[in-house]
VEXBAZA-836792 format. One record per residue (C-alpha): residue in three letters; chain; x, y, z. Coordinates in steps of 0.25 Angstrom, whole numbers, plus 5000, padded with zeros to 4 digits. Last residue first. Example, Ala and Ser with C-alpha at 12.3 -4.5 7.8 and 13.67 -1.06 7.14 Angstrom:
# residues 2
PT;rest;kette;x;y;z
PT;Ser;A;5055;4996;5029
PT;Ala;A;5049;4982;5031
//
This chain:
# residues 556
PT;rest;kette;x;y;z
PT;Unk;A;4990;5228;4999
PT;Unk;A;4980;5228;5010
PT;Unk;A;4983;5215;5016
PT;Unk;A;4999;5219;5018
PT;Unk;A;5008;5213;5012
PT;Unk;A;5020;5208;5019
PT;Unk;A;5011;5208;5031
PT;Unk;A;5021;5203;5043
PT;Unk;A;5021;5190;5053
PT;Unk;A;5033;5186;5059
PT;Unk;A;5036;5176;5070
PT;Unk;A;5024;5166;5070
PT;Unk;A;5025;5152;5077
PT;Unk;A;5025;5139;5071
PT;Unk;A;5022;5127;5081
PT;Unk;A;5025;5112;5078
PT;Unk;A;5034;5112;5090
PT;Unk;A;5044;5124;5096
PT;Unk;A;5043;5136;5085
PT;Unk;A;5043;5133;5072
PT;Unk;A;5045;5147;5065
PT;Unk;A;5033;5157;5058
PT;Unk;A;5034;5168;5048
PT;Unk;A;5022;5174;5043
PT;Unk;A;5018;5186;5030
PT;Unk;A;5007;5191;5028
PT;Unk;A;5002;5195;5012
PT;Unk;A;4991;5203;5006
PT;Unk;A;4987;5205;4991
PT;Unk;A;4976;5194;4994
PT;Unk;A;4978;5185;5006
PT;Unk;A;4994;5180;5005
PT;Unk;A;4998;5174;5021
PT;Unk;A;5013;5170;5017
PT;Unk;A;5020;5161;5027
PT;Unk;A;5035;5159;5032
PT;Unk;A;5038;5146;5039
PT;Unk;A;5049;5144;5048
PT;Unk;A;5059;5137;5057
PT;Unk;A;5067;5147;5063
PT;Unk;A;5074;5160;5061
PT;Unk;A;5068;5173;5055
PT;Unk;A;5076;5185;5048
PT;Unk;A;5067;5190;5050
PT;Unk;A;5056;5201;5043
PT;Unk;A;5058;5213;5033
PT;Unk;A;5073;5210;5028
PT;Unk;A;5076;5221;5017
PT;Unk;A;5079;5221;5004
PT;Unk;A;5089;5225;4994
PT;Unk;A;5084;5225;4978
PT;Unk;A;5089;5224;4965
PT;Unk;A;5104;5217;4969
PT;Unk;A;5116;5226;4968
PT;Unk;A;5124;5221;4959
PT;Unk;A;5135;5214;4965
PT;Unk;A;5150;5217;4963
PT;Unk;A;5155;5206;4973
PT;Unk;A;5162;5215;4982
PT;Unk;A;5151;5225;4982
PT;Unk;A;5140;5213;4986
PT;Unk;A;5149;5211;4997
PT;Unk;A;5150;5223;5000
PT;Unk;A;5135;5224;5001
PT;Unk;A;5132;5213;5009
PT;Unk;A;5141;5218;5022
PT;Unk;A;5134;5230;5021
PT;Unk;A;5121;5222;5021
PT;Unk;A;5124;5215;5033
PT;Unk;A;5128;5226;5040
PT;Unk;A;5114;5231;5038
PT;Unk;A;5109;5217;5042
PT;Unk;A;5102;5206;5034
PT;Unk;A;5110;5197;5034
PT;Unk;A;5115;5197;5050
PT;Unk;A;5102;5190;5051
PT;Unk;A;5107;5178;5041
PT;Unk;A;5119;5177;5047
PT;Unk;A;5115;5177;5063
PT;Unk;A;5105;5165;5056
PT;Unk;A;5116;5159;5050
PT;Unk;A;5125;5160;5060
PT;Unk;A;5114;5155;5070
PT;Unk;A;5113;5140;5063
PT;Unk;A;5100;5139;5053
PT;Unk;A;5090;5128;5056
PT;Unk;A;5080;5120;5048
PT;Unk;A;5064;5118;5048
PT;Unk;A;5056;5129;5041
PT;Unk;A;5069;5135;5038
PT;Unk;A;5066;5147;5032
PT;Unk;A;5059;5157;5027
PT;Unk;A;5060;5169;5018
PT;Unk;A;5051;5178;5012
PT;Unk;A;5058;5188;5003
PT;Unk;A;5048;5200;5001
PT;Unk;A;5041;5209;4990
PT;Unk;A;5029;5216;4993
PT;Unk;A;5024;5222;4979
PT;Unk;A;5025;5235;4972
PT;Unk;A;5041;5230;4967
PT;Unk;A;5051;5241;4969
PT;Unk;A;5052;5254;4968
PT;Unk;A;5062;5256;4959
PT;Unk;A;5077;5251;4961
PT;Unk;A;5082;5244;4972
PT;Unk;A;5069;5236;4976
PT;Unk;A;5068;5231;4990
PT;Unk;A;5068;5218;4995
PT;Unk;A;5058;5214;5006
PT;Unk;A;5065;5201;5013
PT;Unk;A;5057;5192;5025
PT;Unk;A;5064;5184;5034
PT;Unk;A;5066;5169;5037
PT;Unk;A;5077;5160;5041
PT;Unk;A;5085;5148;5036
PT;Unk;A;5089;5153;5021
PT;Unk;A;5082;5144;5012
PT;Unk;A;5069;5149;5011
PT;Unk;A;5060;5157;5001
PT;Unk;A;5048;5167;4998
PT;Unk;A;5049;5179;4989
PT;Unk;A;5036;5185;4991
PT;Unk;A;5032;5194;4980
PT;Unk;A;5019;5203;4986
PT;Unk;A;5007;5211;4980
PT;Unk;A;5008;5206;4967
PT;Unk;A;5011;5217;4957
PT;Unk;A;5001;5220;4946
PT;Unk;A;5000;5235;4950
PT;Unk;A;5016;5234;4947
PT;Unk;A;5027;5227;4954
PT;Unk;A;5030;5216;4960
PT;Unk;A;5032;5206;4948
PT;Unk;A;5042;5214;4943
PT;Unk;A;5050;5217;4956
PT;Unk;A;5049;5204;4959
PT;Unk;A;5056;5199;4944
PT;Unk;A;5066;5210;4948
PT;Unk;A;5069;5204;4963
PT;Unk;A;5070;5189;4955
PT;Unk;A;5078;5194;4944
PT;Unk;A;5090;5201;4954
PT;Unk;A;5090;5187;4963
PT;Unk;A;5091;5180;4950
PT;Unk;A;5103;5190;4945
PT;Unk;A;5110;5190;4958
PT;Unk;A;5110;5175;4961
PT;Unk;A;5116;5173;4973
PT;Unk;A;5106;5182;4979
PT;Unk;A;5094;5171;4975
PT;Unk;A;5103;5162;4985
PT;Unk;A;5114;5153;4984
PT;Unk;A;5125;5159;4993
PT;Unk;A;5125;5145;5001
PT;Unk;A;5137;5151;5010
PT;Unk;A;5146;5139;5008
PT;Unk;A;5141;5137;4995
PT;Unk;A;5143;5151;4989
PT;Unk;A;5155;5154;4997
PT;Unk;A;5164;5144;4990
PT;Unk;A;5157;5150;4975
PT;Unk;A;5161;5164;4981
PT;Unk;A;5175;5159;4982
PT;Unk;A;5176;5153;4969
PT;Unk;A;5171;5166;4964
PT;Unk;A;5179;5175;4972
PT;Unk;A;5193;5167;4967
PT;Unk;A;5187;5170;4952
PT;Unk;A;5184;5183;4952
PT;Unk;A;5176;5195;4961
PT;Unk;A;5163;5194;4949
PT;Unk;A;5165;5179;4947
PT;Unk;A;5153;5171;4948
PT;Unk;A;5156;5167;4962
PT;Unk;A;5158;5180;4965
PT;Unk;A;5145;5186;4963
PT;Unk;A;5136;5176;4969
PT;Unk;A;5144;5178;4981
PT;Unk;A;5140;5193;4983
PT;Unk;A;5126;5191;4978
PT;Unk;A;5125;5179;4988
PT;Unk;A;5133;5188;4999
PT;Unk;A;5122;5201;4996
PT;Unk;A;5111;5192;4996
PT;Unk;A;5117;5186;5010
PT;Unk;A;5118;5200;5016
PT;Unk;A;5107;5204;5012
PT;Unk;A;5098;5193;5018
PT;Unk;A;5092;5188;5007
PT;Unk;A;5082;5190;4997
PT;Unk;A;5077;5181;4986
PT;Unk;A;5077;5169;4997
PT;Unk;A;5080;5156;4993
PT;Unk;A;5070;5144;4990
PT;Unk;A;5061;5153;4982
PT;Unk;A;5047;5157;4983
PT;Unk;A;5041;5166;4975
PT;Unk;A;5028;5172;4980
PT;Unk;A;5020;5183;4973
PT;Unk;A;5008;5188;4980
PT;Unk;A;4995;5195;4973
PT;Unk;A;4996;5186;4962
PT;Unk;A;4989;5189;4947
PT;Unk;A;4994;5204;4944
PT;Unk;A;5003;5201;4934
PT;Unk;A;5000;5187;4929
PT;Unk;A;5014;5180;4927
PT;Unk;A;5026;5189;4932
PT;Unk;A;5031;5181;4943
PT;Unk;A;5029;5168;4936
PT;Unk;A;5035;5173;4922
PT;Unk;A;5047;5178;4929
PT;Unk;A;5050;5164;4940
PT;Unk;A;5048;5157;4927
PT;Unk;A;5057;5166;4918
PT;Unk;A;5068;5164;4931
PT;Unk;A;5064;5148;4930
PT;Unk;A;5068;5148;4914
PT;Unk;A;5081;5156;4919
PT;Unk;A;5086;5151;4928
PT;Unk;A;5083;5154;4942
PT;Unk;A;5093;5158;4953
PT;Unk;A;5102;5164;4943
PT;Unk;A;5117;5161;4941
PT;Unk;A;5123;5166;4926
PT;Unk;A;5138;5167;4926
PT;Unk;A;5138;5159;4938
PT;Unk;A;5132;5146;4931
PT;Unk;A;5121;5143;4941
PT;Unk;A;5108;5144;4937
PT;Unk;A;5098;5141;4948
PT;Unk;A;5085;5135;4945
PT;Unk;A;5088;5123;4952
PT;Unk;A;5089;5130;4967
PT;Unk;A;5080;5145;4966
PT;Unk;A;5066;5136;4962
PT;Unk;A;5056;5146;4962
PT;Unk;A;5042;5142;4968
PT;Unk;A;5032;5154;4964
PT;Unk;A;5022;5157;4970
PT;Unk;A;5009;5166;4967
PT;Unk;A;4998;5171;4976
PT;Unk;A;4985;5176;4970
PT;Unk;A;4980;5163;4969
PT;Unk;A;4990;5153;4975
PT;Unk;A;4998;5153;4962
PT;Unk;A;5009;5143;4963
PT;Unk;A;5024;5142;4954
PT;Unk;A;5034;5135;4950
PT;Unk;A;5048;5132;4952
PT;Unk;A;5055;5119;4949
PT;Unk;A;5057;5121;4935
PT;Unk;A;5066;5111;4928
PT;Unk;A;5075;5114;4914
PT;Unk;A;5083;5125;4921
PT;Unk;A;5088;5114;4931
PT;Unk;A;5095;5107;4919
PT;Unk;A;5105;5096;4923
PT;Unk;A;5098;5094;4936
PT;Unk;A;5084;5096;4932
PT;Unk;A;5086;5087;4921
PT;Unk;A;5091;5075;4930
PT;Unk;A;5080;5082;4940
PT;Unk;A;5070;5076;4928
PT;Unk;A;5077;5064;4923
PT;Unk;A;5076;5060;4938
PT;Unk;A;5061;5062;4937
PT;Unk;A;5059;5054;4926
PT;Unk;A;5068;5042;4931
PT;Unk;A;5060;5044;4945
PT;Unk;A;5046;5041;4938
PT;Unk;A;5044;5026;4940
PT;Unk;A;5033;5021;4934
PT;Unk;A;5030;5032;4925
PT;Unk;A;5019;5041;4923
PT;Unk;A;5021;5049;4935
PT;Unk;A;5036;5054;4934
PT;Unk;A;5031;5056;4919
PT;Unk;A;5020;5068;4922
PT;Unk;A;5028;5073;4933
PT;Unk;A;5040;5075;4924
PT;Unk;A;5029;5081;4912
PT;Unk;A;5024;5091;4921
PT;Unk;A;5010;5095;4917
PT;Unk;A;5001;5085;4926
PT;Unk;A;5010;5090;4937
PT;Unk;A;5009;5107;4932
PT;Unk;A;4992;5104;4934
PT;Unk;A;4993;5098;4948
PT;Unk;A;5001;5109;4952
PT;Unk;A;5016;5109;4954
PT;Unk;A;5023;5111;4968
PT;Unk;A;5020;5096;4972
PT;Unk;A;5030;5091;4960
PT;Unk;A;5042;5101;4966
PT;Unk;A;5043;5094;4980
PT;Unk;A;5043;5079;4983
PT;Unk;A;5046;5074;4968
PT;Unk;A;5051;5087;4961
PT;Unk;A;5061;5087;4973
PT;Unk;A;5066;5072;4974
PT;Unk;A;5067;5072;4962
PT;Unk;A;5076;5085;4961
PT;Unk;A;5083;5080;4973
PT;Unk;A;5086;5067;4967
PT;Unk;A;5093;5073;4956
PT;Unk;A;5100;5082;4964
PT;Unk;A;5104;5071;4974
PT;Unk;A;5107;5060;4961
PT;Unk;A;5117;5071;4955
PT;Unk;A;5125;5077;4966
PT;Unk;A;5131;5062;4973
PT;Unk;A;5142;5063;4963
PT;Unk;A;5146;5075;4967
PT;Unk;A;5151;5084;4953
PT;Unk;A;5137;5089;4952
PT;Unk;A;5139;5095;4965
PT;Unk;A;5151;5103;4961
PT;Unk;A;5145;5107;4950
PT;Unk;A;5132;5110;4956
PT;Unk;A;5140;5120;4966
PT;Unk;A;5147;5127;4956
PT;Unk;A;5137;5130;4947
PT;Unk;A;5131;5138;4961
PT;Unk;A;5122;5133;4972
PT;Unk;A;5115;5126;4965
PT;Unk;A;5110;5119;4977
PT;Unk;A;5114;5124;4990
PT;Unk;A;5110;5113;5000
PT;Unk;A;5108;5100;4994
PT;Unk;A;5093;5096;4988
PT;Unk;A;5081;5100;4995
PT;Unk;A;5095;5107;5001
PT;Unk;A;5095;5118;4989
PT;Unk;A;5080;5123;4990
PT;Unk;A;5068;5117;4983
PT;Unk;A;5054;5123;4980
PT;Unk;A;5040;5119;4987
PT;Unk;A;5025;5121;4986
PT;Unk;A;5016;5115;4999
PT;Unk;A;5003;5113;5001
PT;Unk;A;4998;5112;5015
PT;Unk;A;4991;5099;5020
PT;Unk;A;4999;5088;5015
PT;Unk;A;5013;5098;5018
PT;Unk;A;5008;5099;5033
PT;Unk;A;5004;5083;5036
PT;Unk;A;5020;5080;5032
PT;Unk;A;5025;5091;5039
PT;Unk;A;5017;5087;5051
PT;Unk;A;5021;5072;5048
PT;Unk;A;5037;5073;5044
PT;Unk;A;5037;5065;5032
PT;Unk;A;5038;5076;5024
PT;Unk;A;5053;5079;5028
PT;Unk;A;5057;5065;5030
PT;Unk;A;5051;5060;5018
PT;Unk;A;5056;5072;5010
PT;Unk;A;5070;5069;5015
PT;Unk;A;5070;5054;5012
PT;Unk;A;5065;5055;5000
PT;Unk;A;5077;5063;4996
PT;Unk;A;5084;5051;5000
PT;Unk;A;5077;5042;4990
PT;Unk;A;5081;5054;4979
PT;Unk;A;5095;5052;4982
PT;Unk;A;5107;5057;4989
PT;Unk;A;5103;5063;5001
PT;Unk;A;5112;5069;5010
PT;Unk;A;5119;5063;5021
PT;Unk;A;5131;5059;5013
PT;Unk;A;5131;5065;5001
PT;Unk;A;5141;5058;4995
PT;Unk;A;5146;5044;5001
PT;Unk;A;5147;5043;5016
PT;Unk;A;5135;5044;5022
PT;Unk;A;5127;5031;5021
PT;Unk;A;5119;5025;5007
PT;Unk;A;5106;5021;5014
PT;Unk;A;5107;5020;5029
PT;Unk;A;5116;5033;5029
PT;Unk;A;5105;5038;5021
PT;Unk;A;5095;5035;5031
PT;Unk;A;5103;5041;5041
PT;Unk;A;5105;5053;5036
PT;Unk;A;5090;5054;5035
PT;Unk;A;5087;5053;5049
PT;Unk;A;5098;5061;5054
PT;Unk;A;5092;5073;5043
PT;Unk;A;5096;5078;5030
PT;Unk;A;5105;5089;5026
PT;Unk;A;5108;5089;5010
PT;Unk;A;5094;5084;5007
PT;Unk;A;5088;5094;5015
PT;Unk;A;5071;5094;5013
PT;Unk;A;5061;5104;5009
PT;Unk;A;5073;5113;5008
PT;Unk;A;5066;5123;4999
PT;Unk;A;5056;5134;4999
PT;Unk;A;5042;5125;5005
PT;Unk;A;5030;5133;5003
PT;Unk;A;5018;5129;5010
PT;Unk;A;5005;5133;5004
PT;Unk;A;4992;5136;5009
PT;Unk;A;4998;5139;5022
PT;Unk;A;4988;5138;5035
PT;Unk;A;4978;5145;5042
PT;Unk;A;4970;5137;5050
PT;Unk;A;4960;5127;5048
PT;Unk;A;4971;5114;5050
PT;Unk;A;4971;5119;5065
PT;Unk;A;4983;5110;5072
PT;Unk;A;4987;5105;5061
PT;Unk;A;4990;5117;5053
PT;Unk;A;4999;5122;5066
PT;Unk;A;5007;5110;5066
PT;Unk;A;5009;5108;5051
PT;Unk;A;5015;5123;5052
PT;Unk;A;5024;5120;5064
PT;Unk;A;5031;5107;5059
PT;Unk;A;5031;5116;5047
PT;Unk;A;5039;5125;5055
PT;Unk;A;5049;5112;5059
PT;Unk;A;5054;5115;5072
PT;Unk;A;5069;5116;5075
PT;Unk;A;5081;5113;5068
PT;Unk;A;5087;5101;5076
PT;Unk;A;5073;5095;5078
PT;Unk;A;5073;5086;5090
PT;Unk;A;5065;5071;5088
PT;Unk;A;5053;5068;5093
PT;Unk;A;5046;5070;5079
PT;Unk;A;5055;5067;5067
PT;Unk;A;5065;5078;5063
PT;Unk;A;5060;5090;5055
PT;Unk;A;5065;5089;5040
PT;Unk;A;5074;5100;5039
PT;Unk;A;5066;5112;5030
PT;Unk;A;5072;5124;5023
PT;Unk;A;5059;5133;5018
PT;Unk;A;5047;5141;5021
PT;Unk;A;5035;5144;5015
PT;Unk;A;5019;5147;5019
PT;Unk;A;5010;5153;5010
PT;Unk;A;4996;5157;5015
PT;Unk;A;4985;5163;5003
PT;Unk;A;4975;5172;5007
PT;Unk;A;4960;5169;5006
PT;Unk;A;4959;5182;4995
PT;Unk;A;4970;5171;4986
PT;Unk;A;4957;5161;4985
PT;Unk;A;4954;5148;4990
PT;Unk;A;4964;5142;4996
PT;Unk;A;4966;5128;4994
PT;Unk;A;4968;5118;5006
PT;Unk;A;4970;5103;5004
PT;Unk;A;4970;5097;5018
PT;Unk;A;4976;5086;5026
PT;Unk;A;4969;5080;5038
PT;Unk;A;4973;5085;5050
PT;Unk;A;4986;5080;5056
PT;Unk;A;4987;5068;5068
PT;Unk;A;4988;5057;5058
PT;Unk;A;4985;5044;5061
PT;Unk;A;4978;5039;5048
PT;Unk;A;4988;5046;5041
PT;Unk;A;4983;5058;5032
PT;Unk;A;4986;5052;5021
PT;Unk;A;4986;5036;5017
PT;Unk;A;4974;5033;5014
PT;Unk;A;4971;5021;5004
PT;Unk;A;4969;5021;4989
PT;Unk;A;4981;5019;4983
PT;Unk;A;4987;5030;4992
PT;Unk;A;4977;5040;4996
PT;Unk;A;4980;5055;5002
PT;Unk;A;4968;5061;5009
PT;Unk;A;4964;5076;5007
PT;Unk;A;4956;5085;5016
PT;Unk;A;4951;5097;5011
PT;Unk;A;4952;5113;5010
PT;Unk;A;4944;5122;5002
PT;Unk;A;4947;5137;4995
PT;Unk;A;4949;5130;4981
PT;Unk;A;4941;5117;4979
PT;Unk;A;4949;5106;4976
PT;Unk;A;4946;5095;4966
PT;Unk;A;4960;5090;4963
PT;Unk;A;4972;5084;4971
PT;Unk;A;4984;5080;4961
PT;Unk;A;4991;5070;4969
PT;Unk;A;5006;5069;4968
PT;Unk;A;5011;5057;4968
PT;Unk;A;5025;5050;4974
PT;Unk;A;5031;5037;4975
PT;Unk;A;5044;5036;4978
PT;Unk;A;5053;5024;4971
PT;Unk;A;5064;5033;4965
PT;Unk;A;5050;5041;4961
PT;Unk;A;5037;5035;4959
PT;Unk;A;5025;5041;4954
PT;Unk;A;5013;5041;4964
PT;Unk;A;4999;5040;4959
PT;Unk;A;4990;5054;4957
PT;Unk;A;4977;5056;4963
PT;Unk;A;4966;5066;4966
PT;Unk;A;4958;5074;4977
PT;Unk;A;4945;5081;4979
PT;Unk;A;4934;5076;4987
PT;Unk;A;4930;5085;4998
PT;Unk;A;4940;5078;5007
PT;Unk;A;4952;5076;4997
PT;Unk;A;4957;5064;4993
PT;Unk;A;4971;5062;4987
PT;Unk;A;4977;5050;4982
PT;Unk;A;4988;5041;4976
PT;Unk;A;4989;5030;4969
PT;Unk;A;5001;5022;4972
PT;Unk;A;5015;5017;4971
PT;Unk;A;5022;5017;4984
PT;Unk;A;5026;5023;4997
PT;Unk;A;5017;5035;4994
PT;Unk;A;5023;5049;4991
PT;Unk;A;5012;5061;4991
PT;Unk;A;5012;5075;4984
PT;Unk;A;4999;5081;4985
PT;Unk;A;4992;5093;4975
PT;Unk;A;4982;5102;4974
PT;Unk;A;4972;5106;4965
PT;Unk;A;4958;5118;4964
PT;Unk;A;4945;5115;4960
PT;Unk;A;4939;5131;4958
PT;Unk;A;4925;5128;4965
PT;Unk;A;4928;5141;4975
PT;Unk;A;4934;5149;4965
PT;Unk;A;4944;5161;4967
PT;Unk;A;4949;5166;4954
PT;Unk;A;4964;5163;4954
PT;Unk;A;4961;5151;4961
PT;Unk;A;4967;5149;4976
PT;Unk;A;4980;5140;4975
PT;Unk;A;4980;5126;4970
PT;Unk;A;4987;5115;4980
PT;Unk;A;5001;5109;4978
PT;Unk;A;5007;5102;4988
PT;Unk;A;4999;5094;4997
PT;Unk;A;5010;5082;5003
PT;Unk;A;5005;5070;5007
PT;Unk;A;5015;5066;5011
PT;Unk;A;5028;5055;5010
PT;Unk;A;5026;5040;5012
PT;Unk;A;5012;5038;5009
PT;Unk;A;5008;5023;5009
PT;Unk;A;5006;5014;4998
PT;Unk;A;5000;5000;5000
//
């Protein structure tokens, strides 16, 4: 008989209609794995539902259900079925029942909740060497009233799982499976290992029972698969010269598309994607989708792993700053550039058509100032502007000091504040551009300011939060405070002369934090208005507020 091994997970879930209908049969998605072959199903309590069977991967079997028949503005119930028998919730569970919610309209406000940078939590019982769990806190406080407020999507920003820093437990399964002593040690190595992570992290019961009743949209950072990735042309060829390099990044692009990527599209985007369509149709799908991240690899401008969500008047756009990279010095960009005229043509379509623009990005946009200016700063060296002895030195500094952010990329980061400034202005401008991300183990809020004109005529902010469930050592933090300084600055400016930077199109200023904990940011979005809340794990399964702010006020 085929039992559930990993979820149910409710990914995708159709925003409010553009013209509010209460009959309007609206979708969503769930993401499940079974233990076998099978059939699966999902029934809903006021009848709809739908089914999918699994496709196999290296010997995982996975579906994602298409879930029709939904009525915008309800909520109901769902069952998971495998081969006809009930297998989700668990007949012993101590969770409310699962729920599909769907907003009704964008006038009934729209809550967006995001973070990033999550440490599986260990087992209950034992100690937890970074703290609680935030959404330990959030599944807590949904259980305990299920009619309350709660995020109508969860965004995940990256490091869903660490496959370069894995837990006791998991080290000893590898020791048990290959040992520690060949290349890469305790890190995984394959796609069955990456299994390993996603069980572990997913597993865990009130993080397993929050992602089947909150949807969820999700992008990669560097340690979903090894901790600065692409870094620089220089980095991937010296990890392409490693001979463990190539089955861990091929196995951590199947893994991804398989646990993450394939529940960001919609049911309509799946029935049009040709890998889906011939991971399915065969026996055994993994040759197929190994061909794919075997392309991905060798061409990453040929895959697209962001996309994009309209929640009625709300839009998101899921940018992927890890693949997309190019990384020849002579021309680095964040984005290359198919995805940068994606990115464009997103931001820009239908002027007037979204009241909030959010573009959610692994890595901050805006940093600290004195980080910026050191990315900028190192970015310049190592592409030659002080000579060849700076560069290799800059290259040395690049990885030691993970200087890989948007700032390291002056032209991207130049592009992305001039493509805000477009889409910000004018009597068609949305009313906020919200560039959320994570990454950098603490939380604050940016505003940057425009160096020449006026400025965009909406609120434009960095958001960013992290960790949900991960530590930073009180260096870092002193270093990350001391960022954001006066001195700071002055320190940032020299080092921007020394390296003959242009002057990047804005400066900004810090607005809120820095913050330090395990945290969730949330987005409360009701018409042209938007309200802003950061909340840390404090003690057990409890999330307590620390910063609450109008970012736009409700008259705007």
């Amino acid at each position: 008989m085929a039992g559930l091994r990993l979820g149910p997970l409710l990914r995708y879930v159709d925003g409010p209609p553009s013209v509010p209908d209460p009959s309007a049969a609206s979708s969503a998605t769930v993401w499940i794995e079974a233990t076998r072959p099978c059939a699966a199903e999902v029934r809903c309590a006021d009848g709809a539902g739908g089914t999918a069977r699994t496709f196999q991967v290296a010997g995982h079997h996975y579906a994602l259900i298409p879930v029709t028949g939904l009525t915008a503005g309800t909520e109901t119930a769902y069952e998971v079925f495998l081969d006809g028998t009930r297998v989700w919730p668990p007949a012993d569970s101590r969770f409310p029942p699962s729920v599909i919610r769907l907003p009704m309209d964008e006038e009934g406000g729209l809550r967006v909740a995001f973070g990033s940078c999550r440490w599986a939590a260990p087992p209950a019982g034992e100690s937890d060497p970074v703290g609680p769990d935030a959404l330990h806190g959030l599944a807590a406080r949904i259980a305990a009233d299920p009619a309350a407020a709660r995020p109508d999507v969860l965004l995940l920003l990256g490091d869903q799982v660490y496959a370069d820093e894995v837990s006791d437990a998991t080290r000893e399964r590898i020791r048990a499976r290959r040992g520690l002593t060949d290349p890469p040690g305790a890190e995984v190595a394959d796609f069955e290992e990456y299994t390993w992570l996603y069980d572990e992290s997913w597993g865990d019961p009130e993080v397993r029972w929050l992602l089947s009743t909150v949807p969820t949209c999700m992008v990669f950072d560097d340690h979903d698969v090894i901790d600065d990735w692409n870094t620089s042309a220089a980095w991937l060829a010296d990890m392409r010269a490693t001979p463990w390099w190539r089955e861990r990044i091929l196995s951590g692009l199947m893994s991804y598309w398989v646990y993450q990527h394939l529940g960001n599209l919609s049911p309509a985007e799946l029935a049009a994607d040709p890998l889906h369509t011939a991971v399915c149709a065969q026996p055994d799908g993994t040759d197929a989708l190994r061909a794919f991240a075997c392309r991905a690899d060798a061409d990453p401008a040929s895959v697209r792993w962001s996309y994009r969500r309209d929640f009625g008047r709300t839009r998101l756009l899921m940018v992927d700053s890890r693949a997309a990279r190019v990384l020849a010095e002579d021309g680095r960009a964040m984005l290359d550039p198919d995805e940068a005229a994606w990115l464009r043509d997103q931001v820009l379509d239908g002027p007037g058509s979204c009241d909030h623009l959010l573009i959610g990005t692994s890595l901050p946009w805006l940093l600290p100032p004195l980080v910026h200016d050191a990315e900028a700063w190192n970015a310049a060296l190592c592409r030659g502007a002080r000579g060849a002895r700076w560069a290799r030195f800059g290259e040395k500094l690049r990885r030691a000091a993970d200087l890989e952010h948007w700032a390291a990329f002056p032209g991207s980061f130049a592009a992305l504040a001039g493509l805000i400034a477009e889409a910000g202005t004018g009597p068609a401008a949305p009313a906020s551009v919200l560039v959320l991300s994570g990454d950098v183990h603490h939380a604050y809020v940016a505003e940057p300011r425009w160096r020449e004109g006026p400025g965009p005529d909406a609120r434009v902010l960095q958001l960013t939060c992290s960790p949900v469930h991960n530590s930073i050592p009180l260096s870092i933090r002193a270093g990350f405070r001391f960022g954001w300084s006066t001195v700071a600055r002055a320190v940032g400016r020299r080092l921007a002369r020394h390296g003959r930077c242009a002057p990047a199109p804005v400066d900004w200023r810090r607005r809120g934090g820095p913050w330090f904990g395990n945290q969730l940011m949330s987005l409360e979005l009701r018409g042209r208005s938007a309200r802003l809340r950061l909340e840390q794990a404090r003690g057990n399964d409890v999330l307590t507020t620390v910063a609450e702010s109008d970012l736009v006020p409700g008259d705007s």
